[in-house]
N, C-alpha and C positions, 0 to 999 in steps of 0.2 A: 891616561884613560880617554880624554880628548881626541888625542890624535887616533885609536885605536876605534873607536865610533866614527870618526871621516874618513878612515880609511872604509869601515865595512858603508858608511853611506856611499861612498865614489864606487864600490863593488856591487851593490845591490844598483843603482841607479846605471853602472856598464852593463848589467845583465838583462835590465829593463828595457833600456834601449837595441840593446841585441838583440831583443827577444821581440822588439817591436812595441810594446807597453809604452806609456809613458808620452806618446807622438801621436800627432794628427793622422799621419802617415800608416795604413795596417802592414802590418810584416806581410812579405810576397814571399809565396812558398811557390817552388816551381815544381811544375807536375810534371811525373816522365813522360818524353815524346815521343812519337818518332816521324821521321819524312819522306813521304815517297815524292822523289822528283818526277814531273813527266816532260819530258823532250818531244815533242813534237818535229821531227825530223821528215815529213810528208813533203811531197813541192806545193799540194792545193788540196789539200784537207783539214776543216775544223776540226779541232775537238770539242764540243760543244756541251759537254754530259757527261759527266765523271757519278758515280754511283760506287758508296760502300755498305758492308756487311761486315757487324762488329761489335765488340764492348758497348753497351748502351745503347744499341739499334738495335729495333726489336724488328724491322725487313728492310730490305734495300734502302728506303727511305728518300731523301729530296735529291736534289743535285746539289753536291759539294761545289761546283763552279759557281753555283749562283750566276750572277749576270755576264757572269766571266767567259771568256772563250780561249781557248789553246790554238794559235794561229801559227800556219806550218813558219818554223826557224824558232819560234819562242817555247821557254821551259814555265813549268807551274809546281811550285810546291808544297802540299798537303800533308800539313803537319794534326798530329791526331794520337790521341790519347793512347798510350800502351796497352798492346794488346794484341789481337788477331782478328786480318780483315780478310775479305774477298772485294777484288774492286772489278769495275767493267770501266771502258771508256767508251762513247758512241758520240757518232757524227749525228749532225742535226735531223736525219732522216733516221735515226735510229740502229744504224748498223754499228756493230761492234767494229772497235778497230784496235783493241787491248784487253785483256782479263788477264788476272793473277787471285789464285786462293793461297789465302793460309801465308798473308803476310805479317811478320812479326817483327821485322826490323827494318832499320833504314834501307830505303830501295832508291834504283835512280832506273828509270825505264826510258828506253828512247823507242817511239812510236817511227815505223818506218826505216830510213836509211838513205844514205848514199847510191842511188843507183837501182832502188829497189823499186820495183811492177805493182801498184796495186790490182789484188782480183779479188772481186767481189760475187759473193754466191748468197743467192738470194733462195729467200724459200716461200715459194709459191701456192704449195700444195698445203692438204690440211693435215698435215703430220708434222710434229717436229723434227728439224735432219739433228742424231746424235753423233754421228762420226763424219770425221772430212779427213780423206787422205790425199795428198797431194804428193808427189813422186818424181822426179827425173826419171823422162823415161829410159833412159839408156839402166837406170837401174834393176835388179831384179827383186830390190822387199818395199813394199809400202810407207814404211815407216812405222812411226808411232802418230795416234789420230791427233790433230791438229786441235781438236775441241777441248781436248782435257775435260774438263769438270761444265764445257759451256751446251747447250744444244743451240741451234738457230732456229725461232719459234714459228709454228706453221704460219702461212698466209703473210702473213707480216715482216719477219725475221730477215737477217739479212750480217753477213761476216765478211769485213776486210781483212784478207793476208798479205803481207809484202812480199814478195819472191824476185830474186836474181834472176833477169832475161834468160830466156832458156825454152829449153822444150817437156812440158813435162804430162804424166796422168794425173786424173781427176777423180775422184769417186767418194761418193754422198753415199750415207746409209742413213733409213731414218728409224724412227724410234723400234718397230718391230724388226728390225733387223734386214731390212730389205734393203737391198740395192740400187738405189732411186734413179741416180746419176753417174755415169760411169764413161769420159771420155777419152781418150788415147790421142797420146805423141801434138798436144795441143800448143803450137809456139808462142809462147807468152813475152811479148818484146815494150808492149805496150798496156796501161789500161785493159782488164779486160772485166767482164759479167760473164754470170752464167748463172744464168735463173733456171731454178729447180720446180720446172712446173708438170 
Protein backbone atom coordinates (compact mmCIF):
# COMPACT_ATOMS: atom_id res chain seq x y z
CA UNK A 1 0.00 0.00 0.00
CA UNK A 2 3.08 2.15 0.82
CA UNK A 3 4.87 1.60 -2.08
CA UNK A 4 1.60 2.22 -4.34
CA UNK A 5 0.93 5.89 -2.69
CA UNK A 6 5.06 6.74 -3.63
CA UNK A 7 4.62 5.55 -6.70
CA UNK A 8 1.29 7.92 -7.56
CA UNK A 9 3.26 10.76 -5.28
CA UNK A 10 6.58 10.55 -7.70
CA UNK A 11 3.61 10.61 -10.74
CA UNK A 12 1.57 13.43 -9.72
CA UNK A 13 4.70 15.48 -8.53
CA UNK A 14 6.45 14.37 -12.55
CA UNK A 15 3.30 15.93 -13.89
CA UNK A 16 3.51 19.00 -11.75
CA UNK A 17 6.78 19.68 -12.64
CA UNK A 18 6.11 19.09 -16.49
CA UNK A 19 3.37 20.95 -16.24
CA UNK A 20 5.48 23.86 -14.73
CA UNK A 21 3.53 23.95 -11.15
CA UNK A 22 5.46 23.13 -8.29
CA UNK A 23 8.82 25.87 -9.60
CA UNK A 24 9.83 29.22 -9.28
CA UNK A 25 10.24 28.92 -12.93
CA UNK A 26 6.43 29.59 -15.09
CA UNK A 27 6.07 26.87 -17.83
CA UNK A 28 7.30 28.74 -21.44
CA UNK A 29 4.65 28.02 -23.83
CA UNK A 30 6.00 28.89 -27.40
CA UNK A 31 3.80 30.84 -29.70
CA UNK A 32 3.64 30.08 -33.40
CA UNK A 33 6.02 32.23 -35.44
CA UNK A 34 6.97 33.12 -38.41
CA UNK A 35 10.24 34.99 -40.18
CA UNK A 36 10.51 37.10 -42.82
CA UNK A 37 14.29 37.60 -43.41
CA UNK A 38 15.33 40.80 -45.20
CA UNK A 39 18.63 40.89 -47.26
CA UNK A 40 19.81 43.90 -47.99
CA UNK A 41 21.75 43.25 -51.19
CA UNK A 42 21.98 47.35 -52.33
CA UNK A 43 25.81 48.68 -52.73
CA UNK A 44 24.63 52.25 -50.76
CA UNK A 45 21.13 52.05 -49.65
CA UNK A 46 19.64 51.95 -46.05
CA UNK A 47 16.84 50.25 -45.10
CA UNK A 48 15.92 52.36 -42.44
CA UNK A 49 11.79 51.77 -41.98
CA UNK A 50 10.32 48.49 -42.18
CA UNK A 51 6.30 48.95 -41.56
CA UNK A 52 3.59 45.99 -40.98
CA UNK A 53 -0.03 45.32 -41.49
CA UNK A 54 -1.48 42.41 -39.29
CA UNK A 55 -3.02 40.27 -36.41
CA UNK A 56 -3.30 42.86 -33.69
CA UNK A 57 -2.41 46.09 -35.72
CA UNK A 58 -5.11 48.00 -35.98
CA UNK A 59 -2.89 50.31 -39.16
CA UNK A 60 0.45 50.35 -40.27
CA UNK A 61 1.62 51.26 -36.92
CA UNK A 62 5.56 52.11 -35.55
CA UNK A 63 8.71 51.00 -37.27
CA UNK A 64 9.53 47.41 -36.53
CA UNK A 65 13.43 48.36 -36.86
CA UNK A 66 13.29 50.70 -34.10
CA UNK A 67 16.61 52.25 -33.93
CA UNK A 68 17.73 49.66 -36.16
CA UNK A 69 19.01 50.01 -39.59
CA UNK A 70 19.41 47.37 -42.58
CA UNK A 71 22.91 48.40 -44.03
CA UNK A 72 23.64 47.27 -47.76
CA UNK A 73 25.41 43.41 -47.28
CA UNK A 74 23.67 42.88 -43.78
CA UNK A 75 20.25 40.68 -43.33
CA UNK A 76 17.42 41.46 -40.56
CA UNK A 77 15.02 39.06 -39.26
CA UNK A 78 11.36 39.81 -38.01
CA UNK A 79 10.02 37.22 -36.41
CA UNK A 80 6.18 37.91 -35.67
CA UNK A 81 3.14 36.36 -34.53
CA UNK A 82 1.20 33.90 -37.05
CA UNK A 83 -0.89 35.22 -39.23
CA UNK A 84 -1.13 37.64 -42.35
CA UNK A 85 0.94 40.64 -42.96
CA UNK A 86 1.46 43.46 -45.65
CA UNK A 87 4.96 44.83 -45.19
CA UNK A 88 6.75 48.06 -46.94
CA UNK A 89 10.47 48.64 -46.49
CA UNK A 90 11.61 52.60 -46.94
CA UNK A 91 14.88 54.43 -47.08
CA UNK A 92 15.26 57.19 -44.71
CA UNK A 93 13.70 59.62 -47.23
CA UNK A 94 10.87 57.62 -47.39
CA UNK A 95 10.76 55.91 -50.60
CA UNK A 96 9.72 52.37 -50.93
CA UNK A 97 12.30 50.07 -51.81
CA UNK A 98 10.23 46.45 -50.91
CA UNK A 99 6.47 45.63 -50.44
CA UNK A 100 4.75 42.23 -50.05
CA UNK A 101 0.85 41.69 -49.15
CA UNK A 102 -0.61 38.68 -47.86
CA UNK A 103 2.31 37.21 -45.96
CA UNK A 104 1.66 34.19 -44.21
CA UNK A 105 4.83 32.16 -43.93
CA UNK A 106 8.26 32.03 -43.55
CA UNK A 107 9.66 34.49 -46.25
CA UNK A 108 13.47 35.43 -46.97
CA UNK A 109 13.40 38.67 -49.30
CA UNK A 110 16.58 39.90 -50.74
CA UNK A 111 16.24 43.70 -51.46
CA UNK A 112 18.38 44.63 -54.66
CA UNK A 113 20.91 42.15 -56.29
CA UNK A 114 24.07 41.53 -57.84
CA UNK A 115 24.48 43.94 -60.62
CA UNK A 116 21.20 45.60 -60.36
CA UNK A 117 20.34 49.74 -61.34
CA UNK A 118 18.55 51.41 -58.94
CA UNK A 119 15.68 53.85 -60.60
CA UNK A 120 13.79 55.70 -58.69
CA UNK A 121 10.45 57.62 -59.56
CA UNK A 122 9.32 60.18 -57.65
CA UNK A 123 5.90 61.66 -57.48
CA UNK A 124 5.80 65.09 -57.71
CA UNK A 125 2.39 66.08 -58.66
CA UNK A 126 -0.88 65.97 -56.64
CA UNK A 127 -2.11 62.79 -57.66
CA UNK A 128 -1.28 59.46 -56.58
CA UNK A 129 0.72 57.42 -59.59
CA UNK A 130 -1.20 53.74 -59.31
CA UNK A 131 0.54 51.96 -61.97
CA UNK A 132 4.34 51.84 -63.02
CA UNK A 133 5.38 49.72 -66.04
CA UNK A 134 8.65 49.34 -67.02
CA UNK A 135 9.61 47.24 -70.13
CA UNK A 136 12.62 46.29 -72.20
CA UNK A 137 12.24 48.12 -75.00
CA UNK A 138 13.07 45.67 -77.62
CA UNK A 139 9.85 44.10 -76.09
CA UNK A 140 6.36 44.26 -77.52
CA UNK A 141 3.87 43.84 -74.03
CA UNK A 142 4.28 45.95 -70.87
CA UNK A 143 4.12 43.73 -68.58
CA UNK A 144 2.45 43.24 -65.52
CA UNK A 145 2.28 46.77 -63.26
CA UNK A 146 5.06 46.95 -61.00
CA UNK A 147 2.91 48.57 -58.04
CA UNK A 148 0.87 45.46 -57.27
CA UNK A 149 -1.42 46.55 -54.40
CA UNK A 150 1.25 49.94 -53.78
CA UNK A 151 0.45 53.57 -55.22
CA UNK A 152 3.35 56.20 -54.91
CA UNK A 153 1.68 59.01 -52.91
CA UNK A 154 1.15 62.59 -54.58
CA UNK A 155 3.90 65.29 -53.81
CA UNK A 156 5.72 63.35 -51.42
CA UNK A 157 5.97 59.56 -52.61
CA UNK A 158 8.67 58.17 -54.10
CA UNK A 159 9.60 54.10 -55.41
CA UNK A 160 13.03 52.20 -55.89
CA UNK A 161 13.04 49.34 -58.56
CA UNK A 162 16.30 47.42 -59.15
CA UNK A 163 16.64 46.57 -62.83
CA UNK A 164 19.45 44.71 -64.97
CA UNK A 165 21.52 47.52 -67.13
CA UNK A 166 19.71 47.81 -70.28
CA UNK A 167 17.43 49.85 -72.29
CA UNK A 168 14.18 50.08 -71.38
CA UNK A 169 10.21 52.13 -71.50
CA UNK A 170 8.78 53.95 -68.83
CA UNK A 171 5.33 54.70 -68.12
CA UNK A 172 3.34 56.10 -64.85
CA UNK A 173 -0.30 56.20 -64.76
CA UNK A 174 -1.99 57.95 -61.90
CA UNK A 175 -4.88 57.37 -60.13
CA UNK A 176 -7.71 58.58 -62.81
CA UNK A 177 -6.16 56.59 -65.24
CA UNK A 178 -4.14 58.90 -67.12
CA UNK A 179 -0.99 58.69 -68.49
CA UNK A 180 1.28 61.02 -66.62
CA UNK A 181 4.88 59.70 -67.72
CA UNK A 182 5.51 57.87 -70.55
CA UNK A 183 9.47 57.62 -71.72
CA UNK A 184 10.89 55.49 -74.50
CA UNK A 185 14.19 53.31 -75.24
CA UNK A 186 15.69 55.12 -71.77
CA UNK A 187 19.52 53.51 -71.19
CA UNK A 188 19.60 52.62 -67.76
CA UNK A 189 23.42 51.58 -67.07
CA UNK A 190 23.47 53.61 -63.88
CA UNK A 191 21.56 55.24 -60.88
CA UNK A 192 18.76 56.78 -62.43
CA UNK A 193 15.51 59.52 -61.20
CA UNK A 194 12.69 60.33 -62.81
CA UNK A 195 10.44 62.70 -61.21
CA UNK A 196 6.98 62.74 -62.15
CA UNK A 197 6.20 66.36 -62.14
Amino acid sequence: MIKKLLLVLIIIGFLLSAAGCGSDEPAVVEEDTITVEVTNNTEDIIISWAAFFGPNLDEWGEDMLGDEVIEPGEAYAFVLPEGEYNMALFTYELYVVYSEWEITGDRSIEVGGEGKVPVLIENKLDKDIALVFISPSESDDWGEDLLGHDVILAETGGRIFFLDPGTYDVMAIDVDTEVIFDVREMEIDSRRVFRVE
